[in-house]
C-alpha positions as CSV (number, residue, x, y, z in Angstrom):
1,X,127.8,111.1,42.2
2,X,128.2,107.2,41.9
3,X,128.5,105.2,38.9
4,X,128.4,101.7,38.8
5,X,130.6,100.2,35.7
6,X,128.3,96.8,35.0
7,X,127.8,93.9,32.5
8,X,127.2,90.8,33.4
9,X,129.2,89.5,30.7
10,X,132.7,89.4,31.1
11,X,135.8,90.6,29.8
12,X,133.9,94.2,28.3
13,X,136.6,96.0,29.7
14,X,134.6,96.6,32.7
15,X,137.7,97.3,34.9
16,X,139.8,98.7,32.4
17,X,136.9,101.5,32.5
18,X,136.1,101.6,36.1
19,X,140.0,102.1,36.7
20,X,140.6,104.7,33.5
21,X,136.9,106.5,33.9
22,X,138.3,107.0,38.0
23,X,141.8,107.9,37.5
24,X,140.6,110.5,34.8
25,X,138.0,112.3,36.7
26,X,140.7,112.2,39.4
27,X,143.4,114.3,36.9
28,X,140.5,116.2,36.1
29,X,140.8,117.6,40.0
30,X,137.7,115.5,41.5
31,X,138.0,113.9,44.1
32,X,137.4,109.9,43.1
33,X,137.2,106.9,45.2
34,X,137.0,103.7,43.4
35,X,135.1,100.6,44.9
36,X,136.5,96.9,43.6
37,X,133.4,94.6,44.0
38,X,134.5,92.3,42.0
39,X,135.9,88.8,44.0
40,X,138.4,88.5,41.0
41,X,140.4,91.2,42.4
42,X,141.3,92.7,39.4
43,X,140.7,96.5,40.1
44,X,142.8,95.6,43.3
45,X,145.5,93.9,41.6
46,X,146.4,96.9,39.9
47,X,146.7,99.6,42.6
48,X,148.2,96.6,45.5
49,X,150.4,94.2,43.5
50,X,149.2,90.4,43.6
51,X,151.9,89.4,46.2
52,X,151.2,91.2,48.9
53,X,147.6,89.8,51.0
54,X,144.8,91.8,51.9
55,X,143.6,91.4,54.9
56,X,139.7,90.4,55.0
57,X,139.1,93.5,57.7
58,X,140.9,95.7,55.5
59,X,138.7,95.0,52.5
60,X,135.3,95.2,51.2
61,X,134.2,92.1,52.9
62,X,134.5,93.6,56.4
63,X,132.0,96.4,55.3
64,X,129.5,94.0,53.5
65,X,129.6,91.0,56.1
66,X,130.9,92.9,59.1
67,X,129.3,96.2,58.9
68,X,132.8,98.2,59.1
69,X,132.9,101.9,58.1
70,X,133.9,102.0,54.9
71,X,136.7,104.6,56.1
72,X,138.2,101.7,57.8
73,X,139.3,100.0,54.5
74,X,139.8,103.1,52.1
75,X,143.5,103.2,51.0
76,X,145.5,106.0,49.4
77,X,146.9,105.5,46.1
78,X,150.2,106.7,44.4
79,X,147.9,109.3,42.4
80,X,146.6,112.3,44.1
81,X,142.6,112.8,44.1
82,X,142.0,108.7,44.0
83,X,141.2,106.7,47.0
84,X,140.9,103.3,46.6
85,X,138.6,100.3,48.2
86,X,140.1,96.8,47.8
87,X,138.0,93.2,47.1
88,X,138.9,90.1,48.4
89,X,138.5,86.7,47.3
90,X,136.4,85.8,49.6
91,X,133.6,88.2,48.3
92,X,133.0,85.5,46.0
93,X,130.6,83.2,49.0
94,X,129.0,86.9,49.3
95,X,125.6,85.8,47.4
96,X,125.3,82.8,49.8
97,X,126.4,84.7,53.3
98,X,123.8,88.0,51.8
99,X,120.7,85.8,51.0
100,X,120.6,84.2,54.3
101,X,121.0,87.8,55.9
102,X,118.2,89.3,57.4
103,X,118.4,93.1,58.0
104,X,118.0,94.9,54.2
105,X,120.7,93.1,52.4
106,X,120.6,94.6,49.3
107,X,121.5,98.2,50.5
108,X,124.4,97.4,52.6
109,X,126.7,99.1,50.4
110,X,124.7,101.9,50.0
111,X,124.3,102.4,53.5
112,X,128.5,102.4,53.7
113,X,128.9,104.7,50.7
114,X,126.1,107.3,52.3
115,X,128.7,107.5,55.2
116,X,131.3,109.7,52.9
117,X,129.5,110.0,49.6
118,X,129.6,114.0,51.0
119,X,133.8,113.8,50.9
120,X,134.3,112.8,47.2
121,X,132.5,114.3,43.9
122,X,132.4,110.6,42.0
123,X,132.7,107.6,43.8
124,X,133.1,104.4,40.7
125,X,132.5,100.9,41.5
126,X,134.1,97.7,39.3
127,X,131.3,95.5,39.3
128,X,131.6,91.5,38.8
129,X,130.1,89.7,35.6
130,X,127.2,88.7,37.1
131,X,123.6,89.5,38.2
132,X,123.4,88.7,41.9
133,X,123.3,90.8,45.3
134,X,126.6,92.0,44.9
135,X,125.8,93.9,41.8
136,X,122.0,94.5,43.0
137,X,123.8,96.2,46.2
138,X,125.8,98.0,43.8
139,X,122.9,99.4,41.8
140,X,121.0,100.5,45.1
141,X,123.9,102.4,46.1
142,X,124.3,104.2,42.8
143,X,122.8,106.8,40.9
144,X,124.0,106.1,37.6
145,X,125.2,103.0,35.6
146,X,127.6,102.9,32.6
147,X,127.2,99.8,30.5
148,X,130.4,98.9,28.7
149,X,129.7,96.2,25.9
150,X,132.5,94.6,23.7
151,X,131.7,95.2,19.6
152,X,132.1,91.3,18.8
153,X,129.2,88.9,17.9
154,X,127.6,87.6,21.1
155,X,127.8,91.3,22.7
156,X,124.2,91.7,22.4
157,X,123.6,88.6,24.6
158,X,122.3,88.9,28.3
159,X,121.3,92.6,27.3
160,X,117.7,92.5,28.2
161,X,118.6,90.6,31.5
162,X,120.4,93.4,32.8
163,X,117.8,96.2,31.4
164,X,115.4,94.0,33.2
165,X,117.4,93.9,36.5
166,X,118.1,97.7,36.6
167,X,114.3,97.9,36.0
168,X,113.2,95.9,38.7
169,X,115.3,97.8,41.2
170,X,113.4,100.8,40.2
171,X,110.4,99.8,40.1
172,X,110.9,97.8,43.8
173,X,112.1,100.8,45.5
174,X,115.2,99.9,45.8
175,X,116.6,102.6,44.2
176,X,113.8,104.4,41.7
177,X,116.2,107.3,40.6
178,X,118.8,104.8,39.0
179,X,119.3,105.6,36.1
180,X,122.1,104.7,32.8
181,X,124.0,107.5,32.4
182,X,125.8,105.4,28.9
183,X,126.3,102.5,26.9
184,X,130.2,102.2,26.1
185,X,131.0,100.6,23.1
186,X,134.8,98.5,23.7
187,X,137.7,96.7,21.6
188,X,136.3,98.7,18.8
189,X,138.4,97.7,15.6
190,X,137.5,98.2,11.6
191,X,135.8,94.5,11.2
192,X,132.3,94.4,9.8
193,X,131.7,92.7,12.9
194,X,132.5,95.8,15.3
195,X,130.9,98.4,12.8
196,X,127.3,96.3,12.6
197,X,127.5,95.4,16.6
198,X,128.1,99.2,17.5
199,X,125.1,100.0,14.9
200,X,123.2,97.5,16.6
201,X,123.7,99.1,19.7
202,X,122.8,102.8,18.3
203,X,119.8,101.4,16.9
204,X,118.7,100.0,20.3
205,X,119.7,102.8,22.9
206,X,119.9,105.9,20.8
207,X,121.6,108.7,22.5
208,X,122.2,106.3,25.6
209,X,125.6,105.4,23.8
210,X,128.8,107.5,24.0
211,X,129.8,108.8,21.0
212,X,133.3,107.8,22.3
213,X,134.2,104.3,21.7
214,X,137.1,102.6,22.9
215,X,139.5,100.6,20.8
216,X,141.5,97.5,20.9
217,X,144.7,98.6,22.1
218,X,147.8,97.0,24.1
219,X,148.8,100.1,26.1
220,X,145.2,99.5,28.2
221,X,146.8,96.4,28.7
222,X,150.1,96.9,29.4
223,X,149.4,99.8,32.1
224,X,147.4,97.3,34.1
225,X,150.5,95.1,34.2
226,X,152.3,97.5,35.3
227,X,149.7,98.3,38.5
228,X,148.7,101.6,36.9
229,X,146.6,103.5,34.8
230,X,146.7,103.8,30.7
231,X,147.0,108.1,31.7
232,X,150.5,107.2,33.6
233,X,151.4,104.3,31.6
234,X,151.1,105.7,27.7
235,X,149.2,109.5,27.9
236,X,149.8,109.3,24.3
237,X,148.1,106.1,22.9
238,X,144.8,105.6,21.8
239,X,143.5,104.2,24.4
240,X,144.4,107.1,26.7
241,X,143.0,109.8,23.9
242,X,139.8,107.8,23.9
243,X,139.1,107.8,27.9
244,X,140.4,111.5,28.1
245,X,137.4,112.0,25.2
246,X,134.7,109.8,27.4
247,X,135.9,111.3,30.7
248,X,134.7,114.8,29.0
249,X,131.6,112.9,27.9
250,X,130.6,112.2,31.3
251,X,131.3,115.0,33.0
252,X,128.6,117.1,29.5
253,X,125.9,114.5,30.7
């Protein structure tokens, strides 16, 4: 299966739940390989450490701009069960470079991922905060979407662009079987202001939204400082408890 981690709004904790959701399915004894879409880097940044360069051929610009196997850029990581696929700044002309392709440019990456989709059980991708073919390429490559959305004021906001962006992928046959496998409520705290945005949120999707929700917490933090994952880094905070708790989430829907 592949799941796309999206919002176009950033800091969600998009990364934090692409790297945590792949790392636990990959303790769980699946095999995982985690895709960094994202020009920011910051999936990548954890697992290669800022200093050392990446190589355009050995990231996922070669396989988007220069049709290379994705097999050609897939690293190993210090945790068994998780292969990793690196970004690169450049990604970040990608839009531009894509819309003046002319072959099917929005299922580049899907064509890639079709190559070895067969040798891994879930393959997760970090998506960037935005709407464009690097996130459209990502959704016609998937088959199911989790949503992560912050519980502060302006959460709500850009909502219905997304909903209708993974609509009109469906219904243009890009991908019609897409579909949102959760909405993840993040930096969940006890303010009014988190409890009415994560009501909000029930009200609107319904039994779309985990049950789990993930808290503020500075061990997230920290074990992404530390080029790792919160499971290595603190197995005991609450951060940990609450991926280990979503991770079993996903795998019951």
């Amino acid at each position: 299966m592949v799941i796309s981690v999206v919002n176009q709004k950033g800091g969600v904790a998009k990364t934090t739940t692409s790297i945590n959701l792949a790392a636990g399915l990959a303790l769980e004894g699946y095999k995982v390989l985690l895709i960094d879409t994202d020009p920011q880097c910051n999936a990548t940044q954890v697992f290669i450490h800022p200093e050392i360069e990446i190589g355009l051929d050995k990231s996922l610009y070669s396989v988007l701009m220069k049709f290379a196997p994705l097999t050609s850029v897939i690293r190993k990581t210090q945790f068994a069960n998780l292969g990793f696929v690196p970004s690169h700044i450049r990604l970040s002309s990608a839009d531009l470079e894509l819309a003046q392709a002319l072959d099917n440019r929005s299922a580049r990456l899907k064509r890639a991922v079709d190559e070895i989709k067969a040798q891994y059980d879930y393959i997760v991708i970090d998506n960037p905060p935005s709407l464009g073919l690097l996130t459209i390429n990502s959704f016609v490559a998937s088959d199911k979407l989790i949503i992560p959305v912050s519980t502060a004021y302006f959460a709500l906001t850009g909502l219905d662009q997304l909903q209708e962006t993974i609509a009109m992928v469906q219904q243009t046959r890009l991908n019609p079987d897409l579909s949102i496998l959760g909405v993840l409520c993040t930096f969940a705290d006890h303010t009014l202001v988190s409890r009415d945005v994560e009501k909000q949120l029930r009200n609107f999707f319904g039994e779309l939204v985990f049950k789990t929700t993930i808290p503020k917490n500075v061990a997230l933090e920290e074990a992404h400082s530390r080029h790792t994952h919160v499971f290595a880094h603190a197995r005991r905070s609450g951060g940990a408890a609450a991926y280990k708790v979503l991770i079993k989430e996903v795998l019951a829907r």
